[in-house]
C-alpha positions as CSV (number, residue, x, y, z in Angstrom):
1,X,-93.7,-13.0,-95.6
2,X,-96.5,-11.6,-93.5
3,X,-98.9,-11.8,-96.2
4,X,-98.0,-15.2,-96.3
5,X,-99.5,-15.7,-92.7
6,X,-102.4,-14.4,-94.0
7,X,-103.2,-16.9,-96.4
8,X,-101.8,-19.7,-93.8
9,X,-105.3,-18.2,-91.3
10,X,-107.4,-18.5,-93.6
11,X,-106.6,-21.5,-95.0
12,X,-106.6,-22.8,-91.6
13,X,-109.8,-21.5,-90.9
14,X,-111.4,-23.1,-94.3
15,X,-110.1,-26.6,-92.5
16,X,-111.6,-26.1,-89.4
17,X,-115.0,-24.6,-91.0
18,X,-114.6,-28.2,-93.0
19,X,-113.6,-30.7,-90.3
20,X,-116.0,-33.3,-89.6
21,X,-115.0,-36.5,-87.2
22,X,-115.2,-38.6,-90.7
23,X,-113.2,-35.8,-92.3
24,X,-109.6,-35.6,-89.7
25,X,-107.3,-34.5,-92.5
26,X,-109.1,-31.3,-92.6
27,X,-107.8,-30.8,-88.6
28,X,-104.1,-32.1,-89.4
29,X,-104.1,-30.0,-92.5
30,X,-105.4,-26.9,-90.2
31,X,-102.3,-27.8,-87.6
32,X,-100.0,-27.8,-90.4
33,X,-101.2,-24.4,-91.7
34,X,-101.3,-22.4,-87.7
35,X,-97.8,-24.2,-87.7
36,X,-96.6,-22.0,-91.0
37,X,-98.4,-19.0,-89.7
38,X,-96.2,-19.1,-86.3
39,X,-93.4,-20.0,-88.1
40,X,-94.3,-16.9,-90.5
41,X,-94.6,-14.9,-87.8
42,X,-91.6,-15.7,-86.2
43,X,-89.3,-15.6,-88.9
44,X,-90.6,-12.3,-91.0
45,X,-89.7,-10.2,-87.7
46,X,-86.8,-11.5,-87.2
47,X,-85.8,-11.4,-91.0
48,X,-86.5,-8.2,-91.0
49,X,-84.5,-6.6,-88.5
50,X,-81.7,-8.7,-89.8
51,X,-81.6,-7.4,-93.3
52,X,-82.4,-4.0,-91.9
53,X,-85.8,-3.5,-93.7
54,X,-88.1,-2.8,-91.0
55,X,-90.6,-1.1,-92.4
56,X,-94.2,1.1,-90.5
57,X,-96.4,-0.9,-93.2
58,X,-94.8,-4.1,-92.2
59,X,-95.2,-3.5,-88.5
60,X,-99.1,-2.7,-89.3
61,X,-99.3,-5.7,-91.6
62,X,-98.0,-8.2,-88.7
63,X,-100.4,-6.8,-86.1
64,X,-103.4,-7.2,-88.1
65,X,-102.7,-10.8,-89.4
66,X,-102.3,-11.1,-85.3
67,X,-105.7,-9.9,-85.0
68,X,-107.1,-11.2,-87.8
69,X,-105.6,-14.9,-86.7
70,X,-106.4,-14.9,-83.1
71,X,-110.2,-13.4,-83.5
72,X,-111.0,-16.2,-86.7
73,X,-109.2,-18.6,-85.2
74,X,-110.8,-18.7,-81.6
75,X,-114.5,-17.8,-82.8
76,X,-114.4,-21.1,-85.6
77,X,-112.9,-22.8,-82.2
78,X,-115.5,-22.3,-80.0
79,X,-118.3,-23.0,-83.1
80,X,-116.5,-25.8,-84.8
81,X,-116.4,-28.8,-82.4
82,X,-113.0,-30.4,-83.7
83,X,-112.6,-32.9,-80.9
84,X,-112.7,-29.6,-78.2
85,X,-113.4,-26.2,-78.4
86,X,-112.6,-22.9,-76.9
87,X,-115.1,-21.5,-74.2
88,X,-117.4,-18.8,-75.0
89,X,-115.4,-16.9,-71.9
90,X,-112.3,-16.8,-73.7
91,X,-113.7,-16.3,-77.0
92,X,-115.4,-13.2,-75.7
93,X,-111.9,-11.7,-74.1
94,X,-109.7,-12.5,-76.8
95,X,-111.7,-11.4,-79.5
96,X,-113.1,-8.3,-77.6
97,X,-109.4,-7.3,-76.6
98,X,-108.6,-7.6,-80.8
99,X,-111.6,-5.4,-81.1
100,X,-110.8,-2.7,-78.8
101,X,-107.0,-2.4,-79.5
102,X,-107.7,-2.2,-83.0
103,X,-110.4,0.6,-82.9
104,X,-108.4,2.3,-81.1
105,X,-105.0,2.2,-83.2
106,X,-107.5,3.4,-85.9
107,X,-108.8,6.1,-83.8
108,X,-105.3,7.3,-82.8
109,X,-104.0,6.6,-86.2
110,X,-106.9,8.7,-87.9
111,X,-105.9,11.7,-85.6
112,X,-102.2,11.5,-84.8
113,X,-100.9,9.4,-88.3
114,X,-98.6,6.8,-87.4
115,X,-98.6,5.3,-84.5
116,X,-95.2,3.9,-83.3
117,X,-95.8,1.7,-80.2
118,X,-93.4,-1.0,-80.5
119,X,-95.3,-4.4,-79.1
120,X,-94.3,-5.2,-75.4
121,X,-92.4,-7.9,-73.7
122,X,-95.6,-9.3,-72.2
123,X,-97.2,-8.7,-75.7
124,X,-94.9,-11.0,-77.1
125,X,-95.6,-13.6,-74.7
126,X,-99.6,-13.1,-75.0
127,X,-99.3,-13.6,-78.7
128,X,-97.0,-16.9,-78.2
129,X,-99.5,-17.9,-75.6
130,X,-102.3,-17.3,-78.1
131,X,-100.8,-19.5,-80.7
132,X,-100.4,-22.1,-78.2
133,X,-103.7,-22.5,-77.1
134,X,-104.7,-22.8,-80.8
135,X,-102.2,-25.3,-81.1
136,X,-102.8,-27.1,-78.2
137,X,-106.7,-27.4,-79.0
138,X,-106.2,-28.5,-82.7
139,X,-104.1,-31.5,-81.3
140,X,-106.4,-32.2,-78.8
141,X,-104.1,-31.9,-76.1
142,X,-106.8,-32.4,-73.1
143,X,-104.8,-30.6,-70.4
144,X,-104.9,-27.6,-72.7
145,X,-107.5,-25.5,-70.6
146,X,-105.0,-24.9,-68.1
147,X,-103.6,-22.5,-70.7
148,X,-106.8,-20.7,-70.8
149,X,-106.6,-18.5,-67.5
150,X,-102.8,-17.9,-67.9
151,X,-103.5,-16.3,-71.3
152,X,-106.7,-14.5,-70.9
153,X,-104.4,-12.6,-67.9
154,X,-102.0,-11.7,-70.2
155,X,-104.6,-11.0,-73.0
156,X,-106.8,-8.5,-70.7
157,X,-103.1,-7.1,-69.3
158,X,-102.0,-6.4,-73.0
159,X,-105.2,-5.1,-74.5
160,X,-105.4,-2.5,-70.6
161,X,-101.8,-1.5,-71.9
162,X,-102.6,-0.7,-75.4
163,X,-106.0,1.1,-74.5
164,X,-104.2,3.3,-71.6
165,X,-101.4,4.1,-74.8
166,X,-104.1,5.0,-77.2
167,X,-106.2,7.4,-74.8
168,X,-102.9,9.1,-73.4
169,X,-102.0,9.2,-77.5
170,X,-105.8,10.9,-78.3
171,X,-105.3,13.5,-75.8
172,X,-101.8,14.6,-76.6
């Protein structure tokens, strides 16, 4: 199921990459796809810990169709002008939170081997936030922004949680 989501992102991505204002099915067909990759996301967790086949791989998977999603999708979004974009501000913490985390968890991962950090509460609701704002922007939704400062707060929170994790993991 979570490689599922990653087909969903990228074919999301190929919709924004081929929207133009003559073109709209492209953005409805890239809603429909972020749709299946939440949905994805959603249900393969929660599959999985109800048949009892949680699984390290399957924990690494999900976190890096996370990353993958929320840095493609919010760098097209600010270059691709479908009706709004995302700000180069948010862009740069989003993607640069992605970025860190994940050098990191290959850092720690390359000393320690697995890493078990189980993802937060407030990691939960930055990825949900996250999703929404892509959401939110695809549909045009014009009060979106007000979305933007809430979840680049939780984003920055998050991605100072994980890196305070990884260096107390390095130095153990």
């Amino acid at each position: 199921m979570t490689l599922s989501r990653f087909a969903f992102i990228f074919s999301a991505a190929a919709c924004i990459a081929l929207y133009s204002p003559g073109n709209d099915h492209y953005r409805l067909a890239a809603i429909g796809f972020v749709v299946l990759a939440i949905l994805s996301d959603i249900l393969d967790g929660r599959i999985a810990r109800w048949l009892g086949q949680e699984s390290y791989l399957g924990g690494v998977l999900d976190a890096a169709a996370d990353a993958i999603g929320f840095t493609v999708g919010f760098i097209l979004l600010s270059v691709f002008d479908v009706g709004m974009r995302f700000p180069l501000w948010l862009v740069l913490i989003v993607v640069g939170r992605e970025m860190a985390v994940y050098g990191l968890f290959l850092a720690v991962t390359l000393k320690k081997g697995r890493v078990n950090k189980k993802p937060s509460r407030l990691s939960r609701w930055n990825t949900s936030l996250l999703a929404l704002c892509v959401l939110l922007l695809l549909c045009r939704i014009e009060d979106s922004w007000l979305l933007w400062p809430v979840s680049s707060v939780t984003t920055l929170a998050t991605g100072a949680d994980n890196i305070m994790a990884a260096i107390k993991a390095l130095r153990e």
